[in-house]
N, C-alpha and C positions, 0 to 999 in steps of 0.2 A: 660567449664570454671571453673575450681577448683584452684590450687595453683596461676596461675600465676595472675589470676581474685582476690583472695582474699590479694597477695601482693601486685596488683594497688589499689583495696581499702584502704589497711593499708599506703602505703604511701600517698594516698589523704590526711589519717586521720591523718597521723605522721607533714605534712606538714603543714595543717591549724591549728596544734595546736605545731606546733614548740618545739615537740619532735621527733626528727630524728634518737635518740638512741632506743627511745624504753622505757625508763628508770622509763615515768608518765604510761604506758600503758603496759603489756606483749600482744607477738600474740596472747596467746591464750583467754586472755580477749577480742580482740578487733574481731577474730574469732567469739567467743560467741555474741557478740551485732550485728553483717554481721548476723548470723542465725537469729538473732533476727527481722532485720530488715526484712529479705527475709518473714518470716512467718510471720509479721505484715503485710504487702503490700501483700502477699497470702492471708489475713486471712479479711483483710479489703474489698480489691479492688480484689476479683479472681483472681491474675494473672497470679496461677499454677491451673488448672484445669485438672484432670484424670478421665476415665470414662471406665466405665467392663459391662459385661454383666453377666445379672439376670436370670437366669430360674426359676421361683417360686415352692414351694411344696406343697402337697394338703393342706389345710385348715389354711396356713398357709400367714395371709397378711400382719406380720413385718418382715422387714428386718436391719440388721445391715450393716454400711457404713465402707468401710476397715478402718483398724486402724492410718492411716493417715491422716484422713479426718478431714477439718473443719467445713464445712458444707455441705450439700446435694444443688445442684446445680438445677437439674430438673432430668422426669425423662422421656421417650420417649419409647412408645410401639413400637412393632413389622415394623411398616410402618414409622416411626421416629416421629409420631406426640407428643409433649409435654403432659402429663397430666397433669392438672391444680393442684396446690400447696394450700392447705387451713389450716388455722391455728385448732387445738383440738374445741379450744371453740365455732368455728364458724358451723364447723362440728357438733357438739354436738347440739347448739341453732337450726340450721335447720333439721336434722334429728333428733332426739332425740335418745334416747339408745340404741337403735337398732340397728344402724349404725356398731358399734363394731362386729359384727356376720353375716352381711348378705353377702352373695356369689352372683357371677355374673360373665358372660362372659367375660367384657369388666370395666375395671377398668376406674371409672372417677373423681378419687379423688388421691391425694396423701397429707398423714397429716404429718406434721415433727416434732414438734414441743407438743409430748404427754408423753413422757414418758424421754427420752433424746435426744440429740441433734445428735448423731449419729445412732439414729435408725429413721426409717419411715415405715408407713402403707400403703398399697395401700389399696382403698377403690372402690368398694365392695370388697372382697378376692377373690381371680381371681382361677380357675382350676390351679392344674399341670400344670409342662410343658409349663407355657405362658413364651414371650419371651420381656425383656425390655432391656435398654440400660441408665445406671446409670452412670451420671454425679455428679461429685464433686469439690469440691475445698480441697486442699490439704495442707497440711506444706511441708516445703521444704524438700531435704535432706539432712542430716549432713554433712558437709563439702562439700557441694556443692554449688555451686553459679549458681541458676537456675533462677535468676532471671535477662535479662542481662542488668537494667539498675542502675551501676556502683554508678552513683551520687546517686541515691536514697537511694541505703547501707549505703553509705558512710554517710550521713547527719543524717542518723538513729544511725548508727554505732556511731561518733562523739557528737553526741548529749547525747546518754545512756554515753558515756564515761565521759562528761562534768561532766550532772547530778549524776553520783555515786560519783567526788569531789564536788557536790554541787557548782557548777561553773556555774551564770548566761547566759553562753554563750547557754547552753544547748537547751535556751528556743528561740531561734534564727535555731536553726537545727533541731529541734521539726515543727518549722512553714515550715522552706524549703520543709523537710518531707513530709507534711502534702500536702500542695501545691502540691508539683510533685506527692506526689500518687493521689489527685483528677485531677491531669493532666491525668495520667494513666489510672483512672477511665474514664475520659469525650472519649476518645479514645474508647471505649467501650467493654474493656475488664471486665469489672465489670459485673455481672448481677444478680439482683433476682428478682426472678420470682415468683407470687402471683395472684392468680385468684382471679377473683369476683364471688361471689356465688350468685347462679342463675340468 
């Protein structure tokens, strides 16, 4: 779904706002607010999610998440089971300092959220050669329309366009928006994941 995907968007957009030439809006503006909208509703509600595989190295238990990444999704060892997701500071109040240094077979922690948002710890630091399976939530890709629901762009797309004229209508395609991606969400494409400790 590339060109012909982003010219039924533009003329959704062209139509509800009765510029049929082009004239208030160029493609490539309204191209730009389509990306926009795809990585908000990626970025909000998961609704591009990719996932690779990890081999760890010795002594080492941060990893960085590819360069696409919004945020770290979950992450699932060797047999597929999830390992539990815990924030720095919660980590830190139950264990205390130590927790940064200690080795072990079998990882039962993962912290996201210590240093930046695209790196993670597995906790304890697990041997060489362990094998996980990293899940993410992603941005889109330029000029692609990976996300295939149509109205949603469009009301993202139409809305950012409204709002740069400062044009009340904005705040009317901001709520449809908003709406249909917590439709999106309740479907249950959304997910994070959060352990409770101990």
């Amino acid at each position: 779904m590339t060109v012909a995907a982003f010219n039924a968007i533009r003329a959704r957009i062209r139509s509800a706002s009765a510029d049929a030439d082009g004239i208030r809006w160029p493609d490539s503006e309204l191209d730009t607010y389509i990306q926009e909208a795809q990585d908000e509703a990626a970025r909000i509600a998961g609704l591009l999610i990719d996932r690779y595989a990890l081999t760890t190295t010795d002594g080492n238990g941060v990893y960085e998440l590819p360069s696409d990444a919004w945020r770290l999704l979950r992450v699932l060892d060797a047999d597929g089971n999830e390992v539990p997701q815990y924030p720095f500071a919660e980590i830190q109040k139950h264990l205390g300092a130590d927790w940064l240094r200690q080795t072990g077979d079998m990882v039962r922690f993962v912290v996201t959220d210590f240093d930046d948002w695209n790196f993670f710890r597995l906790v304890p630091i697990p041997p060489a050669a362990t094998a996980f399976t990293v899940e993410y939530v992603r941005r889109s890709t330029d000029g692609k329309l990976e996300i295939p629901d149509v109205t949603l762009c469009a009301d993202y797309a139409l809305g950012a366009a409204w709002l740069r004229d400062r044009d009340d209508r904005a705040t009317a395609c901001s709520g449809r928006f908003t709406s249909r991606l917590g439709w999106q969400r309740s479907r249950g494409s959304a997910r994070i994941g959060r352990g409770t400790f101990f």
